[in-house]
Residue, then its C-alpha position, 0 to 999 in steps of 0.5 A: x108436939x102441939x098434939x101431945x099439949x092439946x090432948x093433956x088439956x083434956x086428962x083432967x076432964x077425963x080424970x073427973x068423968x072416970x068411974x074407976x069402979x066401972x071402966x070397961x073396955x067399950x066398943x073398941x075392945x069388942x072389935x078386936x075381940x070379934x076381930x080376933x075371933x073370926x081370925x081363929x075361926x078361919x084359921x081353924x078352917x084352913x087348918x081343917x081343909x089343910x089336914x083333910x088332904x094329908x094322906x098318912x100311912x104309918x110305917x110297919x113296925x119292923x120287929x113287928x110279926x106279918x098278919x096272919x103268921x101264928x096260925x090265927x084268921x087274919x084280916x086277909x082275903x079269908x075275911x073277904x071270901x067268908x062275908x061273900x058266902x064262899x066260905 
């Protein structure tokens, strides 16, 4: 209670120093800004690390025709032998 009484002594002296064309946020608003700043950062970077050990392999399409079944040159081993030069 005393401290509730003791800050509304100075309201009215803060009340006469106040621009109200020029309120800031000040120093204080600055930390936690850059505070909450840095903790995106590292969360961004865990996330980053996190994402890197994901190994994801998409399941074929079942209605999906097998590679190399309509006759074409698929990406199979026919590939591999003609950039070998065994063509």
């Amino acid at each position: 209670m005393y401290a509730t009484q003791a800050l509304t002594q100075f309201v009215p002296l803060a009340a006469e120093e106040l621009d109200k064309n020029k309120v800031t946020p000040g120093v204080l608003g600055f930390l936690v800004f850059a505070a909450l700043a840095v903790g995106v950062w590292l969360l961004m970077k865990s996330m980053n690390r996190h994402m890197g050990k994901v190994d994801f392999e998409e399941a074929p399409d079942p209605a999906a025709e097998p590679a190399g079944t309509d006759g074409r040159a698929g990406s199979g081993a026919g590939t591999k032998a003609s950039a070998s030069g065994k063509g």
